[in-house]
C-alpha positions in Angstrom: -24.8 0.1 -8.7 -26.5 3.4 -9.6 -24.6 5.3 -12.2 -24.2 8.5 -10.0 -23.0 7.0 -7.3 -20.2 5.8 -9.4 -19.7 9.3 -11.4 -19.3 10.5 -7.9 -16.8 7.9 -7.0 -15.1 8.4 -10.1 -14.6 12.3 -9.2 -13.4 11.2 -6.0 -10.5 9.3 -7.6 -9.7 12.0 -10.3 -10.2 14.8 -8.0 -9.3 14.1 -4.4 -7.0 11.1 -5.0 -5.0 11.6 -7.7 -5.6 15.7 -7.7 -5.4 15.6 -11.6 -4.0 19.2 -12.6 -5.0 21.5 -15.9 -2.7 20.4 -18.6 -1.8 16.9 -16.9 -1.0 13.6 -18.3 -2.7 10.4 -16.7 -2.0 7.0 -17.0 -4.8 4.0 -15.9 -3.7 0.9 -15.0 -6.1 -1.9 -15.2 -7.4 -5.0 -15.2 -10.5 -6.0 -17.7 -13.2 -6.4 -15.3 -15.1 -2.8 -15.1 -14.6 -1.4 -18.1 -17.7 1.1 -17.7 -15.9 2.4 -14.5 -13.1 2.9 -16.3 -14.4 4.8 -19.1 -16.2 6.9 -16.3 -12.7 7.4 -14.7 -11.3 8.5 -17.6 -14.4 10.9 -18.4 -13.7 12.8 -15.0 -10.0 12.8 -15.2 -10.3 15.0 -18.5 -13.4 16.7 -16.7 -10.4 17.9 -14.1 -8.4 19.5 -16.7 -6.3 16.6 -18.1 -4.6 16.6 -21.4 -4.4 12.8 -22.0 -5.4 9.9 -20.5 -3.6 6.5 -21.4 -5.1 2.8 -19.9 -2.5 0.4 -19.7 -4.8 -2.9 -19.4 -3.5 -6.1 -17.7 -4.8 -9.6 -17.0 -4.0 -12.5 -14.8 -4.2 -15.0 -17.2 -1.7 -14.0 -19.3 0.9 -13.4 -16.5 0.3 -16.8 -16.0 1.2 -17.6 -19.5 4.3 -14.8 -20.0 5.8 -16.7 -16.7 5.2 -20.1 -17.8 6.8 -20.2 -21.5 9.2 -17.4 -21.3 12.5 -17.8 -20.4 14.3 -16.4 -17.3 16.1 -14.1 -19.6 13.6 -12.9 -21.4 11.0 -12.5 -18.4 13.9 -10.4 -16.8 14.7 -7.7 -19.7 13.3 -4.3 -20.3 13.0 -3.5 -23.4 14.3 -0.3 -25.2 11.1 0.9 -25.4 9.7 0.2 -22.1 12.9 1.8 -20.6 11.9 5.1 -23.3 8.3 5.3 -22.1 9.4 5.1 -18.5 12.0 7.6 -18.9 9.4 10.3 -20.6 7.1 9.3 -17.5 10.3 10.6 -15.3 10.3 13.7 -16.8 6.8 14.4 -17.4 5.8 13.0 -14.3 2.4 12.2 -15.4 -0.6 11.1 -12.3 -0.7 7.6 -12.2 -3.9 5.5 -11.1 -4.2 2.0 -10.6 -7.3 0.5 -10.1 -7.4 -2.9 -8.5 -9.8 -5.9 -8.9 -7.6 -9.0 -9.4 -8.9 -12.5 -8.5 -6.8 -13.2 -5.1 -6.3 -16.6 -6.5 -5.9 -15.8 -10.0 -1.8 -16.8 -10.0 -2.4 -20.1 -8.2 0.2 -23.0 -9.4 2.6 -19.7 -10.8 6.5 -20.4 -10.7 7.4 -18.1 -7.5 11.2 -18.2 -7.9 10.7 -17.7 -11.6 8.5 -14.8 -11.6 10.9 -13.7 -8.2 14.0 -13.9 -10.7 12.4 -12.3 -12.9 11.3 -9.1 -11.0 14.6 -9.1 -9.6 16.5 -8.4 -13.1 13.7 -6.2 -14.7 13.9 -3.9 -11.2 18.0 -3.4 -12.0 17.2 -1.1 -15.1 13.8 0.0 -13.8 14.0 1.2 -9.7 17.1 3.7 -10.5 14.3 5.4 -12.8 11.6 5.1 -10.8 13.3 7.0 -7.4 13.9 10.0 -9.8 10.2 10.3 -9.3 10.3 9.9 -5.9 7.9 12.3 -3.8 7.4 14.2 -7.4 4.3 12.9 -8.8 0.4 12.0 -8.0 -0.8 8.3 -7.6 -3.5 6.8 -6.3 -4.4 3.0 -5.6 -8.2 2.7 -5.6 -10.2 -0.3 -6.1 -13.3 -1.6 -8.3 -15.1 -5.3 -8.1 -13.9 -7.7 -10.3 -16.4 -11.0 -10.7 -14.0 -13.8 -9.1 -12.7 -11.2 -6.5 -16.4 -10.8 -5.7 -17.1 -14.5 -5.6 -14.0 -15.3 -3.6 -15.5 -12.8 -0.6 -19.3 -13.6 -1.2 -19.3 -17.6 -2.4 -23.0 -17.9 -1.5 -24.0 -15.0 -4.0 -24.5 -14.9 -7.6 -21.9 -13.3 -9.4 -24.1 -10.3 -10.3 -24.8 -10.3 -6.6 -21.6 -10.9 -5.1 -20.3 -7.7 -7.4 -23.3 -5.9 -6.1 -22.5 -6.5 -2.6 -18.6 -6.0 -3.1 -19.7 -2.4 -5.0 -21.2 -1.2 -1.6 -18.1 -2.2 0.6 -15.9 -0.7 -1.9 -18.3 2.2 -1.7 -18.7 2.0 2.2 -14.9 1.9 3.1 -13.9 4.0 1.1 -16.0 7.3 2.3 -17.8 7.1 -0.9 -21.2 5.9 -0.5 -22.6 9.3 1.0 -23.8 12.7 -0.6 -20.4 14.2 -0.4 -17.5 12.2 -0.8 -15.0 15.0 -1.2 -16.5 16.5 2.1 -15.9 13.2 4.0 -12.2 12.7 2.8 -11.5 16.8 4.0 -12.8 15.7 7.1 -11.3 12.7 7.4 -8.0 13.8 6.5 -8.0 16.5 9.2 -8.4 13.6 12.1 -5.3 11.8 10.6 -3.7 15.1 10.2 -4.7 16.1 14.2 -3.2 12.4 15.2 0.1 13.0 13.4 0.8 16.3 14.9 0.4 14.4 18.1 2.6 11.5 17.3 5.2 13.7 15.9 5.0 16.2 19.2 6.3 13.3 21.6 9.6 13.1 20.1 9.2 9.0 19.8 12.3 6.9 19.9 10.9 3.5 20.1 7.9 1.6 19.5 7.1 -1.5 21.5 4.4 -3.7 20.1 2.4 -6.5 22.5 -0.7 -8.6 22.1 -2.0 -12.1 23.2 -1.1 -14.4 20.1 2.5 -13.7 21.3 3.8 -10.6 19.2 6.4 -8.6 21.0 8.6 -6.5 18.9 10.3 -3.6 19.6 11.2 -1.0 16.5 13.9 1.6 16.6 13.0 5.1 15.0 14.5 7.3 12.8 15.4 11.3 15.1 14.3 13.3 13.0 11.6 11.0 11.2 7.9 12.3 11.5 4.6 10.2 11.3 2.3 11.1 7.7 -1.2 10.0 6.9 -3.5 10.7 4.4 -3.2 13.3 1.7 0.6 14.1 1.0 2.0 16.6 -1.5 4.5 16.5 -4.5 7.5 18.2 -4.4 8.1 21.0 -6.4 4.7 21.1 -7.3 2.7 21.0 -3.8 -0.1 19.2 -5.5 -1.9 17.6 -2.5 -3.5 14.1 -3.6 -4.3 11.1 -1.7 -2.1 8.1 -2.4 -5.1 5.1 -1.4 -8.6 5.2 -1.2 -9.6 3.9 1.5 -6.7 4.7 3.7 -7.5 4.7 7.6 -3.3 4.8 8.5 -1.1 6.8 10.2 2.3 5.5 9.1 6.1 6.2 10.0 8.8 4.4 8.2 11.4 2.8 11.3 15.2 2.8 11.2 16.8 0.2 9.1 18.3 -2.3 11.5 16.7 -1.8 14.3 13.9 -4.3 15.1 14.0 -7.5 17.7 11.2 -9.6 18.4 9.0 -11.8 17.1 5.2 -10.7 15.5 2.4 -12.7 14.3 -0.3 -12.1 11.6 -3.5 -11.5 12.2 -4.9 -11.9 8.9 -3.9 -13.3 5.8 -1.5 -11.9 3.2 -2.4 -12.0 -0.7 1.2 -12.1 -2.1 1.4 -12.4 -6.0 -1.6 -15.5 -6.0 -1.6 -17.5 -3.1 -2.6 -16.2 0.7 0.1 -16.9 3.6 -1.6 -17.5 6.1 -1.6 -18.1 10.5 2.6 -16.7 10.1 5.4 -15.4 12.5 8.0 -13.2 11.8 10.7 -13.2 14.2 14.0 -10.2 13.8 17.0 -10.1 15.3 19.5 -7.4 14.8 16.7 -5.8 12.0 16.3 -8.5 9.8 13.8 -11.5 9.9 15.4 -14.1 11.1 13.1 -16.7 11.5 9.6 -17.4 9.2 7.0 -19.8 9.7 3.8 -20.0 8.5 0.8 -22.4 8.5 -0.2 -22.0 4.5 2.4 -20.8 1.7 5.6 -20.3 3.8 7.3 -20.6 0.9 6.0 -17.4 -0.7 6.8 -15.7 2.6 10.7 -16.9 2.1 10.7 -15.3 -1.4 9.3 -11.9 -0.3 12.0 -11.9 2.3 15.0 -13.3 0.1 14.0 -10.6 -3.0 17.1 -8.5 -2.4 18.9 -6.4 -0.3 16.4 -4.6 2.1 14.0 -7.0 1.6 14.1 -8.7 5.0 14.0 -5.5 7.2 11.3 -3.3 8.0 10.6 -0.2 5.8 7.0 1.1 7.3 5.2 1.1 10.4 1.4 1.9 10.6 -1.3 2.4 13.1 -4.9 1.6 12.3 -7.4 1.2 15.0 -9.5 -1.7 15.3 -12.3 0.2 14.9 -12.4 1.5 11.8 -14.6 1.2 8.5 -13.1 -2.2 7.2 -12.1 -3.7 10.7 -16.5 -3.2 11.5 -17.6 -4.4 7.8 -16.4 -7.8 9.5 -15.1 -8.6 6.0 -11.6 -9.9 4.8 -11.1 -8.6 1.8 -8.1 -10.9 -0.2 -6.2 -7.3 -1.1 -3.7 -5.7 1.2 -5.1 -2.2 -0.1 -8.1 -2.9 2.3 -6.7 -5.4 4.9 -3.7 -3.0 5.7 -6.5 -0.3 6.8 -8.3 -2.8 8.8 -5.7 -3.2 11.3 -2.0 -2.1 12.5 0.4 -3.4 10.1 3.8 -3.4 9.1 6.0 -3.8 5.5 8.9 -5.5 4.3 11.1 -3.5 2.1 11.5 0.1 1.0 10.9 3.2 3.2 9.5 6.2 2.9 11.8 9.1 2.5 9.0 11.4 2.9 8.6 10.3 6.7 11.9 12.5 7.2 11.6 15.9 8.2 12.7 18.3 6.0 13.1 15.3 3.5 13.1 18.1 0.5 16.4 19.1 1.5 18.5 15.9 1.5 19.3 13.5 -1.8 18.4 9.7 -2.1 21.3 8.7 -0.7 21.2 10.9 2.3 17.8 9.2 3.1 18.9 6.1 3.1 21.9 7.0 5.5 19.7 8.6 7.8 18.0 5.1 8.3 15.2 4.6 5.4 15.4 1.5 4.2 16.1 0.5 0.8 14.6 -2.2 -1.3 12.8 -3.6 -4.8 9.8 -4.7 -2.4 7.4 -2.9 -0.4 5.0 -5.6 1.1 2.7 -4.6 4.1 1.3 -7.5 6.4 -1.1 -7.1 9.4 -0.6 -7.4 12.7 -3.5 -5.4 14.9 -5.7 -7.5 16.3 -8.3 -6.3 19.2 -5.9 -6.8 22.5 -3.0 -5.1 20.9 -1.1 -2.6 22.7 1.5 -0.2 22.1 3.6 2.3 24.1 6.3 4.9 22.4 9.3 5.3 24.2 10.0 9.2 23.8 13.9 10.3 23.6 13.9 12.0 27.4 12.7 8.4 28.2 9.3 8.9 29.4 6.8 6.1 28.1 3.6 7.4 26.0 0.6 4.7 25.5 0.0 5.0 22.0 -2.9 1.9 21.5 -4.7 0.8 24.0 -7.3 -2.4 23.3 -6.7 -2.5 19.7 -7.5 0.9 19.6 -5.9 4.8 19.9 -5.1 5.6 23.4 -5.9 9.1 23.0 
C-alpha cells in the first residue's frame, strides 16, 4: 500500500477519529503486526498537537500463555501499579486509540471459564474507574491488517497478497481510500446525523424486529432516550471525535428489561478466539432465556453468564443492508466491521449518552432511567436482506423504520 495513502489514513485516525487536541496525551494500543502504521500514527498524532504518545503493545500468543500457567488469582488481580496508571488516565483523561488486527483464531483451545473468571475479578477494581471517564474522553477503534487476519479472509492469496487485498477493504470501508478522507466522514456524518433527527422526532416507544430465518423480538425503549451515530462529543470539553472507523450505525441503547422474542444471527460472532456461529437468542421478561447455537455455544453461555447485566440488551443499532461492508461481500472475522455490515444488537452495558440531557444526571440515575449495566459490551448481528422493522411511537401510531433490509425512508 502506497505510503500516502496511509499518511492520509493515519490523519484520519488522529484527526477526525480521535480529534487529538493541542497539549493532549495519547495512548496506542496494539498488536505487533504494522509497526510502520503505527509509527505513522504516532507521527500524525503529535503532528495534531499532542504532548505524548505512549503504545501499549499486545500479542495473542502470550495471552494464551498468561491464561494457561497463571493462576485464577493471579490472572484476576490488578496490580498497584496498573490501578495508579489507570487512575492518572481518569484524571488526565488522555485520547485513547486502539488499533485492531488480531488473528480471529489466534485464542483457539484458550480456557474460556478461566480467562471468564478472570475478567470478572480484574473488572471489580477496574469498571468503578473506568465509568469516571464515562462520556469524558476521545477514543477511537480503527483497524490495520495483520498477516493471519489477512489469510483467514483471503486463504487463496499469499500472505503479502492477502495483506494487500485486506489494506484496500480496510481502506474502502472505512471512507479512506479517496482524495479526501476527512471530507467523506463530514459528509457522512451529516446523513447519520439527518437520520437521527428523524428517529428521535417520532417519539419511538417500541421496536419490533421480523425477518424470514424466524427473528421476532420486540424491544422496549427508554422516554426520554434519543438515537446517536457517528461523531459524538466529550463532556466538558465538547471535543467532537469519531468513536469507530468505519461506522455505518445509528444506535439507541433499549430499556433494561424489556425485550421478548426470539432473534437469530446472521453472521458469525468472533468472541475472544473462536466464532459462534448459525445461533438464536431467545428473551423473555429482558433476559436471554434460551441459547443455541450450531458452533461454540459454549462461548455464547459465558458471554451471557459474565455478570449482572450481561444477559440483557444494552444497544440497539440500525445498519442498512446496503452499505460499504454489506456490498464488499466480505465477512470480515472482527465485530468492528461485521456490526456495520448489518443491524445488530449487544449484550451488556448501555449507553448513557443515548439519554437526553444525559449531562445532567449521575451514573446512577442512568442506570435507573433504564441503561443497562454490565462488565460486557458484546454486539452480534442480526440484519439480514428481508429484515423489517416498524417503531411503535408513544401516541401509538406505527412508523416503518426498515424496509427490505434496508431504511424505509
Amino acid at each position: 500500500m502506497k505510503k500516502t495513502v496511509l499518511k492520509q489514513y493515519a490523519r484520519l485516525i488522529a484527526g477526525t477519529g480521535a480529534n487529538v487536541q493541542k497539549g493532549q496525551a495519547v495512548v496506542i494500543r496494539a498488536e505487533l503486526d504494522q509497526p510502520e502504521f503505527v509509527k505513522t500514527l504516532v507521527h500524525e498524532c503529535y503532528r495534531a498537537g499532542a504532548s505524548e504518545v505512549a503504545v501499549e503493545w499486545e500479542h495473542q500468543p502470550l495471552t494464551k500463555l498468561h491464561v494457561r500457567y497463571q493462576k485464577p488469582a493471579v490472572l484476576g488481580k490488578v496490580d498497584k501499579w496498573e490501578e495508579m496508571r489507570l487512575r492518572h488516565r481518569a484524571e488526565t483523561l488522555p485520547a485513547m486509540i486502539y488499533l485492531e488486527s488480531a488473528d480471529p483464531d489466534g485464542l483457539n483451545g484458550i480456557d474460556q471459564g478461566k480467562w471468564a473468571g478472570g475478567t470478572r475479578s480484574r473488572q471489580k477494581v477496574i469498571k468503578p474507574i473506568r465509568d469516571t471517564m464515562d462520556n469524558k474522553y476521545q477514543w477511537c477503534i480503527a483497524a490495520v491488517p495483520g498477516e493471519k487476519w489477512a489469510k483467514k479472509m483471503f486463504p487463496e492469496l499469499s500472505a503479502g497478497k492477502a495483506v494487500e487485498r485486506l489494506w484496500e477493504a480496510i481502506l474502502y470501508t472505512s471512507r479512506a481510500d479517496g482524495t479526501d478522507p476527512i471530507k467523506a466522514w463530514e459528509m457522512h456524518n451529516a446523513d447519520l446525523k439527518h437520520r437521527c433527527e428523524h428517529l428521535n422526532s417520532l417519539n419511538l416507544k417500541t421496536l419490533i424486529y421480523k425477518a424470514g430465518n424466524g427473528t421476532d423480538l420486540r424491544v422496549g425503549l427508554i422516554p426520554d432516550s434519543r438515537f446517536l451515530a457517528g461523531a459524538e462529543t466529550t463532556l466538558g470539553t465538547g471535543v467532537v471525535y469519531n468513536p469507530n472507523i468505519p461506522s455505518e450505525e445509528v444506535f439507541i441503547s433499549p430499556m433494561k428489561g424489556e425485550a421478548e422474542g426470539i432473534v437469530y444471527s446472521s453472521r458469525p460472532l468472533a468472541f475472544r478466539g473462536v466464532l459462534i456461529e448459525n445461533f438464536s437468542i431467545r428473551f423473555e421478561n429482558g433476559r436471554a432465556a434460551e441459547v443455541h447455537a450450531e458452533k461454540n455455544e459454549e462461548a455464547l453461555r459465558t458471554i451471557i453468564s459474565m455478570g449482572d447485566g450481561s444477559d440483557m440488551l444494552g444497544e440497539c443499532a440500525l445498519v442498512p443492508h446496503n452499505s460499504p461492508i454489506s456490498n464488499s461481500g466480505l465477512m470480515f472475522y472482527n465485530t468492528l466491521f461485521d456490526e456495520n455490515a448489518a443491524c445488530h444488537l449487544a449484550l451488556g452495558s448501555g449507553f448513557t449518552n443515548c439519554l437526553d440531557g444525559y449531562e445532567r444526571y449521575t451514573l446512577e440515575e442512568c442506570r435507573a432511567k433504564g441503561i443497562n449495566d454490565s462488565i460486557i459490551h458484546e454486539d452480534f448481528m442480526i440484519g439480514t436482506p428481508d429484515l423489517a422493522i416498524t417503531g411503535i411511537r408513544r401516541n401509538g401510531e406505527q412508523a416503518e423504520i426498515f424496509r427490505s433490509g434496508n431504511w424505509a425512508f
